[in-house]
VOKOL-437934 format. One record per residue: x, y, z of N, C-alpha, C in turn; residue number from 1. Coordinates in steps of 0.05 Angstrom, whole numbers. Layout:
REM VOKOL-437934
[site [X, Y, Z], [X, Y, Z], [X, Y, Z], NUM]
...
//
This chain:
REM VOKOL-437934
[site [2901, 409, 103], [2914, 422, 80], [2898, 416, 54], 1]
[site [2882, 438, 39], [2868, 432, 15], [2879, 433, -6], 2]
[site [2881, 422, -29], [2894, 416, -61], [2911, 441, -59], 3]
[site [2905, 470, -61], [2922, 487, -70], [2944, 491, -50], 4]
[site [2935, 486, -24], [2963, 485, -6], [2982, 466, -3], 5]
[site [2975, 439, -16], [2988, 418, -23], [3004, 420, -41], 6]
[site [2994, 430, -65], [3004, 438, -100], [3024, 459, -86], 7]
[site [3024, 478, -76], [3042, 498, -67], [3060, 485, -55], 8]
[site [3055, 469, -33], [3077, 462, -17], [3098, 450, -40], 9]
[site [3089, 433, -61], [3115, 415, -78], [3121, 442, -95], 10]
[site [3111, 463, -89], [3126, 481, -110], [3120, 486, -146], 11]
[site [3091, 475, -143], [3088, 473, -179], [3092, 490, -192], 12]
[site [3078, 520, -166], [3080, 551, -177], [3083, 565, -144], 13]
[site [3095, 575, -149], [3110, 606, -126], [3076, 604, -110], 14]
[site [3084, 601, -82], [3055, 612, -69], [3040, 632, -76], 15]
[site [3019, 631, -80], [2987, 647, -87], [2987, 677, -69], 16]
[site [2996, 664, -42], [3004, 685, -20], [3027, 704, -20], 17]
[site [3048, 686, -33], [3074, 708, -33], [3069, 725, -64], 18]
[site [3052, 719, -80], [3046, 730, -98], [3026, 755, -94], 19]
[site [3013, 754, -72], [2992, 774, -59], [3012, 795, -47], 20]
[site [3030, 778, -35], [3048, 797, -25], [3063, 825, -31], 21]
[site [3078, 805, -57], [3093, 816, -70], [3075, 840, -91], 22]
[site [3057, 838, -83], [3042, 859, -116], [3019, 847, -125], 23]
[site [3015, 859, -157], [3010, 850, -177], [3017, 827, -192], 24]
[site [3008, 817, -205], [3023, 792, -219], [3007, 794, -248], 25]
[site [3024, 810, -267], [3018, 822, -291], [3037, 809, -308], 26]
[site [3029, 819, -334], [3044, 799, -359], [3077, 808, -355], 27]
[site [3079, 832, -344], [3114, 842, -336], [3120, 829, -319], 28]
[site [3117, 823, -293], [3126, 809, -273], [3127, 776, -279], 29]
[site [3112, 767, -307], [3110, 738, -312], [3147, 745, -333], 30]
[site [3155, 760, -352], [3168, 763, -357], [3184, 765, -348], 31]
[site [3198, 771, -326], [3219, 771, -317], [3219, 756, -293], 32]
[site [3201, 742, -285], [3207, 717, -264], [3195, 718, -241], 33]
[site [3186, 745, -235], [3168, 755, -212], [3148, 737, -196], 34]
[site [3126, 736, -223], [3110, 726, -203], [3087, 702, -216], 35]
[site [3072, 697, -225], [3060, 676, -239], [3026, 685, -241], 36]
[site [3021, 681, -267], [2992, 691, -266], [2975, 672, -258], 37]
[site [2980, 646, -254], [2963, 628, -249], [2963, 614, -224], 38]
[site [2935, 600, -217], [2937, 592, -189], [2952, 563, -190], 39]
[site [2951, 550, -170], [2970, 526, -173], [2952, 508, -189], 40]
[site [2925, 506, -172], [2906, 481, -193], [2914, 478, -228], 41]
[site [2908, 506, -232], [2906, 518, -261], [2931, 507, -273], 42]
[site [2953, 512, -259], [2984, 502, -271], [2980, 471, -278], 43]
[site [2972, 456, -258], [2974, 424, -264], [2944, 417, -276], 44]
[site [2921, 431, -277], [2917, 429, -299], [2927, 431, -334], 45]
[site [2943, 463, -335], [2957, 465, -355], [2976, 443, -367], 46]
[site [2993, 433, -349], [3008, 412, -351], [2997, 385, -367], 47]
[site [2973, 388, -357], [2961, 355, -366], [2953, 362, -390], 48]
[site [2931, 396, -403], [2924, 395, -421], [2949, 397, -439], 49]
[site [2967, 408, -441], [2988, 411, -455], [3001, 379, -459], 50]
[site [3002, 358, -450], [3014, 332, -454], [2998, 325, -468], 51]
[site [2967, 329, -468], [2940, 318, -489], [2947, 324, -516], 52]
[site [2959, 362, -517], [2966, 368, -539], [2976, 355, -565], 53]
[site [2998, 346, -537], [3030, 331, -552], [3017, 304, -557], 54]
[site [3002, 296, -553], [3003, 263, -561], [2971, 267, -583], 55]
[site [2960, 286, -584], [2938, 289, -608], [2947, 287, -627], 56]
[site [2970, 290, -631], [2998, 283, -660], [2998, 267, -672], 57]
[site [2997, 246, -644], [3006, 213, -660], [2975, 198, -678], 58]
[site [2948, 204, -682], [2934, 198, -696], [2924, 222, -716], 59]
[site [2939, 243, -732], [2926, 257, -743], [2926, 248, -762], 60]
[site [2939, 225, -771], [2940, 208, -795], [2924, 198, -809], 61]
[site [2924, 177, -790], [2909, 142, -795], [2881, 157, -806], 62]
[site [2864, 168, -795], [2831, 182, -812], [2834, 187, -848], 63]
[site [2862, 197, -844], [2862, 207, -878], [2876, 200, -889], 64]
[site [2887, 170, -880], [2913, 153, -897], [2912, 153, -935], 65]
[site [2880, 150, -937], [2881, 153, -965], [2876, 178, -981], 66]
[site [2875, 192, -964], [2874, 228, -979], [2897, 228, -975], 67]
[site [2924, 227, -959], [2943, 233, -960], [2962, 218, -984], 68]
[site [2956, 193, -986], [2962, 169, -1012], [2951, 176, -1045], 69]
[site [2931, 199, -1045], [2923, 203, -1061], [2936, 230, -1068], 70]
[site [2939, 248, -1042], [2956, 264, -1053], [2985, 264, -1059], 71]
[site [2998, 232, -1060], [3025, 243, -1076], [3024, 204, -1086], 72]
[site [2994, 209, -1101], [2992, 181, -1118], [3007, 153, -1116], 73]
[site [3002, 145, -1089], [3002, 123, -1092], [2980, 99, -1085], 74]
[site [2980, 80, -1098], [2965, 64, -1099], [2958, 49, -1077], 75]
[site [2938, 40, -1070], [2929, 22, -1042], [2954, 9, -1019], 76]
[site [2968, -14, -1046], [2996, -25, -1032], [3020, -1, -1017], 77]
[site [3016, 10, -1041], [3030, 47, -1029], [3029, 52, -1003], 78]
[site [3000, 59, -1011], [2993, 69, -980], [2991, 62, -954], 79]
[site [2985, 33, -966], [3000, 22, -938], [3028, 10, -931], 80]
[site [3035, 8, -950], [3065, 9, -944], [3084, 36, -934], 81]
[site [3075, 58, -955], [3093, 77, -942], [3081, 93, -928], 82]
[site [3052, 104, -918], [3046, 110, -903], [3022, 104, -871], 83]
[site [3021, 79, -878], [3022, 60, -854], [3043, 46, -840], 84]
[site [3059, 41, -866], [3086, 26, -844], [3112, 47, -841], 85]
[site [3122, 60, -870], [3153, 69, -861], [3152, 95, -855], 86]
[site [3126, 107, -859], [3119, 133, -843], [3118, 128, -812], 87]
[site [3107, 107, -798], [3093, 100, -773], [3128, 91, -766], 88]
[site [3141, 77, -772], [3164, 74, -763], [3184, 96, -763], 89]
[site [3187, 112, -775], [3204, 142, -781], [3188, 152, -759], 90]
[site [3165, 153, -753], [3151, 173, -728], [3158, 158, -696], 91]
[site [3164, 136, -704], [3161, 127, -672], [3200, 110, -660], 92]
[site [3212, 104, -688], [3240, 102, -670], [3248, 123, -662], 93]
[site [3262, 144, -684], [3266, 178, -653], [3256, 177, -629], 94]
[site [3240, 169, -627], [3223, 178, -605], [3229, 159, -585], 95]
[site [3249, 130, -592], [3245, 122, -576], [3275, 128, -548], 96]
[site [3293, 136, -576], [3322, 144, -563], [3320, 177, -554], 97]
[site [3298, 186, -561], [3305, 214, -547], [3280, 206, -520], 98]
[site [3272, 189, -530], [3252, 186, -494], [3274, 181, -468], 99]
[site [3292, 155, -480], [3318, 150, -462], [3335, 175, -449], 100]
[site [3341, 200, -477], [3351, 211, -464], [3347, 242, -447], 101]
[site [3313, 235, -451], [3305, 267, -439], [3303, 259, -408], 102]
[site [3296, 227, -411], [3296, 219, -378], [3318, 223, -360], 103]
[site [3341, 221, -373], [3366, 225, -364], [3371, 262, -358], 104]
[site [3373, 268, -382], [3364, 296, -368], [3343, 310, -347], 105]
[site [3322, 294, -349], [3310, 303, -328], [3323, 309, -308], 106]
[site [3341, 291, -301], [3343, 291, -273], [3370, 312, -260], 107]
[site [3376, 329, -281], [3392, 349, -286], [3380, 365, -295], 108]
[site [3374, 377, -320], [3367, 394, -321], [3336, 408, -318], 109]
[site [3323, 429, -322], [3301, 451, -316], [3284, 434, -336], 110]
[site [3258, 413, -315], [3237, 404, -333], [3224, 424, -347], 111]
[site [3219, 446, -338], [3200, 466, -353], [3212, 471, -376], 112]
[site [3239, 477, -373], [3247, 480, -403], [3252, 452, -418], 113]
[site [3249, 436, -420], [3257, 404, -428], [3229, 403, -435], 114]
[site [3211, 408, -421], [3177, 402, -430], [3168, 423, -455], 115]
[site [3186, 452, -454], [3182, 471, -467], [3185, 460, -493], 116]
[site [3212, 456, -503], [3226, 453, -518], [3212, 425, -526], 117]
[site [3204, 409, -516], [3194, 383, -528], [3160, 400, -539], 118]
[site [3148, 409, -532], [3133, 417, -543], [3130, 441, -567], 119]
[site [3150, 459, -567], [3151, 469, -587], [3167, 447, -603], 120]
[site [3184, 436, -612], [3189, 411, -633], [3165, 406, -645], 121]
[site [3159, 394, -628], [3125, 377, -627], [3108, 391, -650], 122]
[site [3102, 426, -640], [3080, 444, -650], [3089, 452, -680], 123]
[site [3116, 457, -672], [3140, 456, -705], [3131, 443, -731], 124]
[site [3140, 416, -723], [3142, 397, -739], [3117, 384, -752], 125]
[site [3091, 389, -728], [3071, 389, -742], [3054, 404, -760], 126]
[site [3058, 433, -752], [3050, 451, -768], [3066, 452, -787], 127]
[site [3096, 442, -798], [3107, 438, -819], [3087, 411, -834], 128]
[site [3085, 394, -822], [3067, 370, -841], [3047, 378, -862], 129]
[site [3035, 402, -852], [3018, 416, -872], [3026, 425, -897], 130]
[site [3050, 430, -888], [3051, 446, -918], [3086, 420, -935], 131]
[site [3092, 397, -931], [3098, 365, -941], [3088, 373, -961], 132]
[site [3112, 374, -988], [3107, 374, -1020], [3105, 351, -1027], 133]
[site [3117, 325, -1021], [3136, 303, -1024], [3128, 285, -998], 134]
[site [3130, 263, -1004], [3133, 240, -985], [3162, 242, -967], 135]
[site [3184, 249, -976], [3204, 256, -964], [3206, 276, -953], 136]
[site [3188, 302, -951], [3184, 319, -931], [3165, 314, -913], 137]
[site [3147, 299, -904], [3132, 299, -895], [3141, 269, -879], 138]
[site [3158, 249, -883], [3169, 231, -867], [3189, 245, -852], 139]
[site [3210, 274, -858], [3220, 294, -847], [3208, 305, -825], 140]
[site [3180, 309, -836], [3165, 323, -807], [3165, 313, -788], 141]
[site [3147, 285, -796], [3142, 266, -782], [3159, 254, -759], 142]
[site [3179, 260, -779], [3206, 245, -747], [3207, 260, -729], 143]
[site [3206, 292, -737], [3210, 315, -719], [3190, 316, -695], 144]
[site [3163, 309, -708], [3148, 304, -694], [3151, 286, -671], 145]
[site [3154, 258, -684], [3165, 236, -667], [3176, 243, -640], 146]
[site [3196, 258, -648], [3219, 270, -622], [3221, 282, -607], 147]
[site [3194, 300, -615], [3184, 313, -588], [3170, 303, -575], 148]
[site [3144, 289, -572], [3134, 264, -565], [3140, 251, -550], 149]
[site [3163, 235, -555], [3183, 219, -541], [3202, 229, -521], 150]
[site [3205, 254, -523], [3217, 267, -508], [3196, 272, -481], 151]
[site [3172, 284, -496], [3150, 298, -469], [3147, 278, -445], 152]
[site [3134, 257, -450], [3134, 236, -423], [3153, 224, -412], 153]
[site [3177, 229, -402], [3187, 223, -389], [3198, 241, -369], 154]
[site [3198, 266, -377], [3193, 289, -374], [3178, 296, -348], 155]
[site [3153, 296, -354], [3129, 295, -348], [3123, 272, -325], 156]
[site [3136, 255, -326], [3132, 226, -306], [3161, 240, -290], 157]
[site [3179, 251, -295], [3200, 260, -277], [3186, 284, -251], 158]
[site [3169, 303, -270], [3156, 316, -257], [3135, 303, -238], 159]
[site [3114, 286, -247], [3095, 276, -234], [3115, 264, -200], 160]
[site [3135, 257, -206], [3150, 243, -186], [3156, 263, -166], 161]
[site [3158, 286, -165], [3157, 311, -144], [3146, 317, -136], 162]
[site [3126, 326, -144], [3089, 334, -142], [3081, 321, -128], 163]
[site [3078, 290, -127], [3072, 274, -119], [3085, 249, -97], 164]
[site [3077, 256, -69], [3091, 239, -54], [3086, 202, -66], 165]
[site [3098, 194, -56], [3099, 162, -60], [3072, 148, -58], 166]
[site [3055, 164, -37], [3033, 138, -22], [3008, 159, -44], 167]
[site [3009, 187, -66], [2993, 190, -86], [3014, 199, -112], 168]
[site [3030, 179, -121], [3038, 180, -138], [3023, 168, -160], 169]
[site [3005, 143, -154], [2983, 128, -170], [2969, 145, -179], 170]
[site [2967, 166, -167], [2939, 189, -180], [2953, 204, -201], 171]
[site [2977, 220, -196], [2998, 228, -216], [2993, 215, -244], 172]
[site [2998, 188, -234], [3010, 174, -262], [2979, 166, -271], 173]
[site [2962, 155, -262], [2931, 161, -273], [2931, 192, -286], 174]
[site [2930, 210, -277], [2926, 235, -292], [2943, 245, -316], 175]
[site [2975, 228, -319], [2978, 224, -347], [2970, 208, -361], 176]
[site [2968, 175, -360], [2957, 169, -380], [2926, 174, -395], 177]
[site [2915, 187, -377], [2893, 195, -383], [2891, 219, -397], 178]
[site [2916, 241, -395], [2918, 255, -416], [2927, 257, -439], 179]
[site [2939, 236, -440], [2949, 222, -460], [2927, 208, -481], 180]
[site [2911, 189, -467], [2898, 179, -480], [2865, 196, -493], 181]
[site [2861, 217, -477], [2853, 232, -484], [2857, 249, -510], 182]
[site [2884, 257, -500], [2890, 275, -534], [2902, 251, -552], 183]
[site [2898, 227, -556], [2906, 215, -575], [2880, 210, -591], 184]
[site [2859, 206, -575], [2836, 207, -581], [2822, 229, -600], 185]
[site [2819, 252, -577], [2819, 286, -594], [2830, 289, -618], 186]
[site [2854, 281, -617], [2875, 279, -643], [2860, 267, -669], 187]
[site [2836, 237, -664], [2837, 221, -684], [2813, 243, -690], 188]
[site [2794, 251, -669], [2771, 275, -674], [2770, 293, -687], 189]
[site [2796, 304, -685], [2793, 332, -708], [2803, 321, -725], 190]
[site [2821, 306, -726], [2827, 298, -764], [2809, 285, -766], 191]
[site [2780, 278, -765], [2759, 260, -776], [2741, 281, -782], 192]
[site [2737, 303, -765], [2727, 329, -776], [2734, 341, -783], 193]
[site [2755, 356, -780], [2771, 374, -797], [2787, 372, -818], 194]
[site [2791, 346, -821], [2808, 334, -844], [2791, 323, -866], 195]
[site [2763, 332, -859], [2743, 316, -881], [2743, 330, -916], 196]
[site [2755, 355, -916], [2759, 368, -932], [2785, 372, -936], 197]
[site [2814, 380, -920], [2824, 383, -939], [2852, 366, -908], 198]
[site [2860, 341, -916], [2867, 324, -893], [2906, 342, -877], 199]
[site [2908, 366, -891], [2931, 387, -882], [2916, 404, -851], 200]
[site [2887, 412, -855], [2887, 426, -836], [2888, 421, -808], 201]
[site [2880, 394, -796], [2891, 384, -774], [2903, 392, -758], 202]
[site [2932, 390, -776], [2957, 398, -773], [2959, 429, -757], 203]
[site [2949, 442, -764], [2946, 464, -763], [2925, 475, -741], 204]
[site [2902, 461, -739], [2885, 466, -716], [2909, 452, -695], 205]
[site [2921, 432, -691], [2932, 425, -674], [2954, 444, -673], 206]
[site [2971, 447, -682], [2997, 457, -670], [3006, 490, -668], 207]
[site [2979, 510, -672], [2978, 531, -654], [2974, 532, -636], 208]
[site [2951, 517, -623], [2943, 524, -596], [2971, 507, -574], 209]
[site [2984, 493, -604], [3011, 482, -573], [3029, 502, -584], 210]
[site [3035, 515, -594], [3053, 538, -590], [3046, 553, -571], 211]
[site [3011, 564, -561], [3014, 589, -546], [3020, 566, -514], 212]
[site [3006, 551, -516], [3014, 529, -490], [3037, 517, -485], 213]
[site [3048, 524, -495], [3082, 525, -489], [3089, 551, -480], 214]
[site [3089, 562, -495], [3091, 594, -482], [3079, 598, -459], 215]
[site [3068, 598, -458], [3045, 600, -421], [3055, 576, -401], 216]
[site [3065, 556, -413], [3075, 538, -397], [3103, 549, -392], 217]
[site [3119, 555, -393], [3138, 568, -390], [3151, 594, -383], 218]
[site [3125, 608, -381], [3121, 639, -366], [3112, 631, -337], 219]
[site [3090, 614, -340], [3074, 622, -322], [3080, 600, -295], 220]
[site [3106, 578, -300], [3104, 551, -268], [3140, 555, -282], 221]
[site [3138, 536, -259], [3166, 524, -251], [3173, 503, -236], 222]
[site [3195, 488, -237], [3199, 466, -225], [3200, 457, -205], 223]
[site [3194, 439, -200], [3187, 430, -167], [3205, 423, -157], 224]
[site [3223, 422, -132], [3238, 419, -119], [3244, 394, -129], 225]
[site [3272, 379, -129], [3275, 352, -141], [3275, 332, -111], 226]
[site [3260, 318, -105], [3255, 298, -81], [3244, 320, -63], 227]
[site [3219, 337, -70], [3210, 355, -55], [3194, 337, -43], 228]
[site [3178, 321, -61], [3156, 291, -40], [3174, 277, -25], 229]
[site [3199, 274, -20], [3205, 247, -3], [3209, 257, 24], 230]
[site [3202, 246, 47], [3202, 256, 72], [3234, 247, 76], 231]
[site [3250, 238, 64], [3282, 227, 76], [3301, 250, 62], 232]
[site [3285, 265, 32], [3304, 286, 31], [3296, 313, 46], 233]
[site [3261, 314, 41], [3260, 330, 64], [3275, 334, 89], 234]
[site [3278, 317, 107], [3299, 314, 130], [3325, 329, 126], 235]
[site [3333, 318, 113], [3359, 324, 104], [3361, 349, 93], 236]
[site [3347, 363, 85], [3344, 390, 81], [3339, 408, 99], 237]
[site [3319, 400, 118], [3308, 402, 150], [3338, 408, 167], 238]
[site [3358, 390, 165], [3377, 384, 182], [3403, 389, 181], 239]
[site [3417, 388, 156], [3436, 396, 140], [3439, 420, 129], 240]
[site [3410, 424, 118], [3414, 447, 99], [3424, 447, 72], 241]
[site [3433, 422, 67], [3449, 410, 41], [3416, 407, 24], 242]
[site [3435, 407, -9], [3410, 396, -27], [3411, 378, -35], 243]
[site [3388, 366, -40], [3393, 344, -66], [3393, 348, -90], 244]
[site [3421, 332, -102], [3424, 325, -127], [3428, 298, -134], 245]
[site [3413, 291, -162], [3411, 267, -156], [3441, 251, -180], 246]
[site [3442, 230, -170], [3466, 218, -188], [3461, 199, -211], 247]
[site [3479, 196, -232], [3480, 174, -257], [3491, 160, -261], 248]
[site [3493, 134, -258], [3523, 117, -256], [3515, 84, -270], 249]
[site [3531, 77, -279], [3527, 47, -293], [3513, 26, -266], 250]
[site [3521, 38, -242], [3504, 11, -220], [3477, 25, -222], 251]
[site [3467, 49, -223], [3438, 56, -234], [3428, 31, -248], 252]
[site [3439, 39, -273], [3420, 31, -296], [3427, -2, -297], 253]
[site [3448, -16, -282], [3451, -38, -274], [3423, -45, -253], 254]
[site [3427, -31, -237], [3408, -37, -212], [3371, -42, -238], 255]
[site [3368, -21, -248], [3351, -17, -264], [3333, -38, -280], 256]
[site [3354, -58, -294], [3353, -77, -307], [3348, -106, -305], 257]
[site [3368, -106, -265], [3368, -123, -253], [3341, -135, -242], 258]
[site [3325, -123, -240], [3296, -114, -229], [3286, -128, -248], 259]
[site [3271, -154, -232], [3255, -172, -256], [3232, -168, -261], 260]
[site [3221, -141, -248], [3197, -130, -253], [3200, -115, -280], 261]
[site [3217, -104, -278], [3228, -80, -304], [3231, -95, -329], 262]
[site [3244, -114, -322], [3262, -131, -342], [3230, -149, -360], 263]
[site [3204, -161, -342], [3192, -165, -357], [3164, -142, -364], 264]
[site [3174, -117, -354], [3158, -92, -362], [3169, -90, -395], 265]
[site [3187, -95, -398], [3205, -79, -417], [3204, -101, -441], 266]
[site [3208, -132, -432], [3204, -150, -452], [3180, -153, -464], 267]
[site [3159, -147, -452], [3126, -149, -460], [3117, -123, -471], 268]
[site [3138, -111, -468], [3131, -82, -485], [3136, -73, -510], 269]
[site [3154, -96, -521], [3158, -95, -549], [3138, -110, -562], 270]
[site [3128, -129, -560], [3120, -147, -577], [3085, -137, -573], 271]
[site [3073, -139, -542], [3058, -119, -548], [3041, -91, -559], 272]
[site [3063, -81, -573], [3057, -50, -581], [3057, -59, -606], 273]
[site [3059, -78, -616], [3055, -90, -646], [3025, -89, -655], 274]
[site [3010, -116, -642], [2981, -108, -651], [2976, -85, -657], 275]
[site [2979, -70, -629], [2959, -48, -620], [2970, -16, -637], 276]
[site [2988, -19, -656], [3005, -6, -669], [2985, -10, -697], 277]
[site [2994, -29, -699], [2979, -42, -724], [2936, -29, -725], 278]
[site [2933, -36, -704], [2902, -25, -707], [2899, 0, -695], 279]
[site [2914, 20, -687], [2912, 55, -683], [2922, 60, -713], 280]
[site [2933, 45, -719], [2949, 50, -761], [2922, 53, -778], 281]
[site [2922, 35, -779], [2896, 17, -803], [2871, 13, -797], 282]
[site [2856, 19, -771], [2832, 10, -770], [2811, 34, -780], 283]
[site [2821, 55, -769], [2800, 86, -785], [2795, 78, -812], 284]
[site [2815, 76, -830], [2821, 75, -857], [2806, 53, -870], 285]
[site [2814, 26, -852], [2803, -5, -865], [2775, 2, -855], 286]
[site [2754, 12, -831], [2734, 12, -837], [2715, 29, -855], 287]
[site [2730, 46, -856], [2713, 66, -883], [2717, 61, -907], 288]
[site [2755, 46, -921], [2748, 36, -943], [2745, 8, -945], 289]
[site [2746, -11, -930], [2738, -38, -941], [2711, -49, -929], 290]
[site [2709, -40, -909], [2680, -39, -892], [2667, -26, -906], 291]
[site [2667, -2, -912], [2641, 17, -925], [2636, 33, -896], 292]
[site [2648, 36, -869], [2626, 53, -857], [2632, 82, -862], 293]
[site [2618, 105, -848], [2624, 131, -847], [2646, 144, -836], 294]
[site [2668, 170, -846], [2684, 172, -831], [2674, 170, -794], 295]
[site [2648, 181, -787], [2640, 187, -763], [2633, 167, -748], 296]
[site [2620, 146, -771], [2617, 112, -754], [2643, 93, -752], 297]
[site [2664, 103, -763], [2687, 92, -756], [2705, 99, -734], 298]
[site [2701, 130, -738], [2718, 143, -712], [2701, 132, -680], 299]
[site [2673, 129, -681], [2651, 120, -660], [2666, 91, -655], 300]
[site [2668, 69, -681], [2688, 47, -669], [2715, 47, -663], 301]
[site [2723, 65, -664], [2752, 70, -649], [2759, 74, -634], 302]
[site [2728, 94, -619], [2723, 107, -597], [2720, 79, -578], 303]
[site [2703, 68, -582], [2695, 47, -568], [2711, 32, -563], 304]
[site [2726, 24, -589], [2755, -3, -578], [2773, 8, -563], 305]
[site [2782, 40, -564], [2797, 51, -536], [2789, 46, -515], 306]
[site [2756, 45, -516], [2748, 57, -482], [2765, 32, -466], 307]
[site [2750, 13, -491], [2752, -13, -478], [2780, -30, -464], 308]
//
């Protein structure tokens, strides 16, 4: 069985074959549910570049912390006070209670639309940042932003969990963080180039091309069977004929917690995301203005302390 008959089997997109079948598979037949213009590879590629999208968000900042401080005059302490710290905090709590609860939905409702909708937010709220009169519109955006964000990966790791049987779910979850860290990267790239003149347009290179990629993400796939990878609901579908649906209950999220793997996943995850918070914030900014280097030799050291 090669990749595309694999990808088909979990259902990413309607078989390639029953689409031969059936016809054509034109922009009308994507409209009304028919048939899908794309092959399966193409879909979970789409998937990944579209999550890059959403997280090129979270550094369009930090490159132009002081063009942005300059445009609504404040002073050094300013700037890093309100737009290193209570900007960066307004962008990242939302995000952390709607991450809680898109996961929960996941498991009920239509990821494609849950991924949709977290990405248009996303494309929204940032292409609103551009046009922020005020520090209080633009910490407005920012949250909006936040929320879609927070919403997308869990989402996205609900999906990976279908797609992906158990014994290559490692590859799954490699192929998000990697698109993740990719477009967070991209993200710091175009605002180091494109923000070198006027630090709004960014905003704007970024969050058209996630509007049409939302749109195409949502015409063109659909959701994967829920426990389509597990060979025990397979069976049971095999045998029964019954579906799976999956359940929510306080011994869940008991069981969840109980788990001393989780429990010190979750404690090392607060205190760690501090540093490393702190230097995706401040380090673009502090090496070009207290260092002296170039926007381009700073983004090159940023580059490098990621790889690393």
């Amino acid at each position: 069985m090669d990749v595309q008959q694999y990808i088909e089997t979990l259902r990413l997109l309607p078989s390639s074959r029953a689409s031969a079948v059936g016809g054509g598979s034109g922009f009308a037949d994507v409209l009304t549910g028919k048939a899908a213009i794309l092959h399966p590879q193409s879909a979970l590629l789409l998937t990944m570049v579209s999550l890059g999208f959403v997280y090129s968000v979270h550094n369009l900042i930090a490159p132009n912390m002081t063009a942005i401080a300059s445009r609504f005059h404040f002073n050094n302490f300013e700037r890093d006070e309100f737009i290193g710290g209570e900007l960066t905090l307004i962008f990242y709590l939302p995000g952390i209670f709607v991450a809680l609860i898109c996961g929960v939905l996941s498991a009920f409702c239509s990821r494609r639309l849950l991924f949709t909708v977290a990405m248009i937010t996303t494309a929204v709220s940032c292409f609103s940042t551009a046009f922020a009169a005020n520090f209080t519109q633009l910490a407005w955006a920012r949250m909006f932003t936040g929320v879609g964000i927070g919403g997308a990966l869990p989402i996205v790791y609900s999906l990976v969990g279908d797609w992906f049987p158990p014994e290559k779910r490692t590859v799954g979850s490699a192929m998000v963080t990697a698109s993740c860290g990719a477009g967070v990267f991209g993200g710091q790239l175009i605002a180091t180039i494109v923000g070198a003149g006027d630090w709004r347009w960014p905003f704007v290179v970024i969050s058209v091309p996630m509007l049409l990629l939302g749109a195409m993400l949502f015409l063109t796939t659909e959701d994967p069977q829920r426990g389509g990878a597990e060979q025990s609901i397979q069976s049971l579908r095999q045998h029964t004929g019954m579906d799976y649906f999956p359940q929510m209950s306080t011994r869940h999220i008991k069981t969840v917690f109980a788990n001393r793997t989780n429990a010190l996943v979750i404690l090392q995850a607060f205190p760690g995301c501090v540093p490393w918070g702190v230097i995706i914030v401040y380090l673009h900014d502090y090496l070009v203005q207290d260092i002296g280097l170039t926007r381009q030799e700073s983004l090159g050291a940023v580059g490098i302390f990621g790889t690393g």
